[in-house]
C-alpha positions as CSV (number, residue, x, y, z in Angstrom):
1,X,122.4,109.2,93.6
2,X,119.2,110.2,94.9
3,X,118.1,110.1,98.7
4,X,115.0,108.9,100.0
5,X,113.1,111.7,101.8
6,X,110.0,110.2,102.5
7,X,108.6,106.2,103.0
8,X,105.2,105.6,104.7
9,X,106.4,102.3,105.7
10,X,108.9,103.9,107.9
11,X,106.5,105.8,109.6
12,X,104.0,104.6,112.6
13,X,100.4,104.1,111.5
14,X,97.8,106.6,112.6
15,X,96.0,106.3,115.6
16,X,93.0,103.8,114.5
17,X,94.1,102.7,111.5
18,X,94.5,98.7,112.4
19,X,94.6,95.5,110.0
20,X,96.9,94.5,107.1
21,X,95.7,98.0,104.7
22,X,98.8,99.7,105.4
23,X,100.7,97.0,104.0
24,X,99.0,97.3,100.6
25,X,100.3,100.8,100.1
26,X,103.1,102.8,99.9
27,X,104.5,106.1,99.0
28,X,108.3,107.0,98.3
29,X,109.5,110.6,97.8
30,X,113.2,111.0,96.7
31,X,115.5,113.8,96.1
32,X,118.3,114.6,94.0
33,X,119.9,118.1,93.6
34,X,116.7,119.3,92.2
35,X,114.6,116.7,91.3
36,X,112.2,115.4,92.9
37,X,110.1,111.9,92.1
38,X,107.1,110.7,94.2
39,X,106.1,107.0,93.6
40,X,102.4,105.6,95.1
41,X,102.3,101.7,95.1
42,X,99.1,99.8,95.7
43,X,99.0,96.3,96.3
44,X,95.9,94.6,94.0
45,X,95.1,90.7,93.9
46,X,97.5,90.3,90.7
47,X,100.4,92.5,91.4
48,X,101.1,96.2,92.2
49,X,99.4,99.1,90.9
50,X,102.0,102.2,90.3
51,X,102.0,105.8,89.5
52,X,105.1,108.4,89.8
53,X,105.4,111.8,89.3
54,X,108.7,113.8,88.5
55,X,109.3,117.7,89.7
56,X,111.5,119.2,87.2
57,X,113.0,122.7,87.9
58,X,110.9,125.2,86.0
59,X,111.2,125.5,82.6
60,X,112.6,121.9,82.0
61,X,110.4,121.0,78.9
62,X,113.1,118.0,77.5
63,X,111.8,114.4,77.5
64,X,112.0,112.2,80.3
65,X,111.6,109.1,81.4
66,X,111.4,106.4,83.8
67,X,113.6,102.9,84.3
68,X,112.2,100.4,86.4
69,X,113.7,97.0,86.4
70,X,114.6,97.6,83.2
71,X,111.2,98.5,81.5
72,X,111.4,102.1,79.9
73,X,107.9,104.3,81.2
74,X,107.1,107.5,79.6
75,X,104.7,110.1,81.3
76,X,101.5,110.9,79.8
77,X,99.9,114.0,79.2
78,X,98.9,114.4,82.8
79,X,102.4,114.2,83.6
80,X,102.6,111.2,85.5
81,X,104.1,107.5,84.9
82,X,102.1,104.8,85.4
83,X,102.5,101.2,85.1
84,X,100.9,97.6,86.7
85,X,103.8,95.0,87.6
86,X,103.3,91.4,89.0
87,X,106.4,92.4,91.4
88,X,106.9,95.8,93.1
89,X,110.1,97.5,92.0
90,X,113.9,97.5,92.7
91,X,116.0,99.4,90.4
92,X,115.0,102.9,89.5
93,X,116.4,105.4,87.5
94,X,115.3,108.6,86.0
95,X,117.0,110.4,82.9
96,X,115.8,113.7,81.6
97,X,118.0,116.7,79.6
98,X,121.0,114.2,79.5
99,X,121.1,113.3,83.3
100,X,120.6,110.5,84.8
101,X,119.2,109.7,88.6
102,X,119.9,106.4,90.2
103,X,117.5,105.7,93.1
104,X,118.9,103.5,96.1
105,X,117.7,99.5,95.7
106,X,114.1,99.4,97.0
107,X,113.5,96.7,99.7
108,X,109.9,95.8,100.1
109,X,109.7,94.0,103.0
110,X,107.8,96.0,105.9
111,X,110.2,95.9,109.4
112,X,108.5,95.2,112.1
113,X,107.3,98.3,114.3
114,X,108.5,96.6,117.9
């Protein structure tokens, strides 16, 4: 099971930074043993724009890929997964060299900073 090590939602806004923009986007970071996976959601007009990136140990070269709500993603040549979804996602999990990473349930509902 990963563990989430980093959510920009959970974190106050910047001095100056005002209006509904930090709603729009979002970054995760999790952790598990040695992997690391960094996920940057946008909001756009028809549904959320998504990229993740994986860190492997070094010299990790086997296939991986990418599980969201049950839609396999495969990362390009840059390295990175990308994908467009009319809903943000829930269910994560990430398999490379015969593991498998689960990634806790992803609530997307920004709590209130009072």
């Amino acid at each position: 099971m990963a563990e989430l090590v980093l959510d920009t939602w959970q974190m106050p806004a910047p001095a100056g930074v005002r209006g509904p923009g930090a709603l729009d986007q979002r970054r995760l970071r999790f952790r598990a043993e040695n992997i690391e996976l960094d996920i940057r959601a946008e909001r756009r007009a028809k549904g959320w724009a998504l990229i993740a990136e994986a860190s492997l140990p070094r010299g990790n070269d086997e296939k991986s890929w990418l599980d969201v709500d049950g839609g396999i993603h495969f990362a390009g040549a840059d390295g990175l997964y990308q994908w467009w979804s009319t809903r943000p996602p829930k269910k994560v999990l990430f398999g490379t060299g015969g593991r498998l990473v689960v990634f806790p349930e992803l609530d997307w509902k920004k709590k209130s900073s009072k």
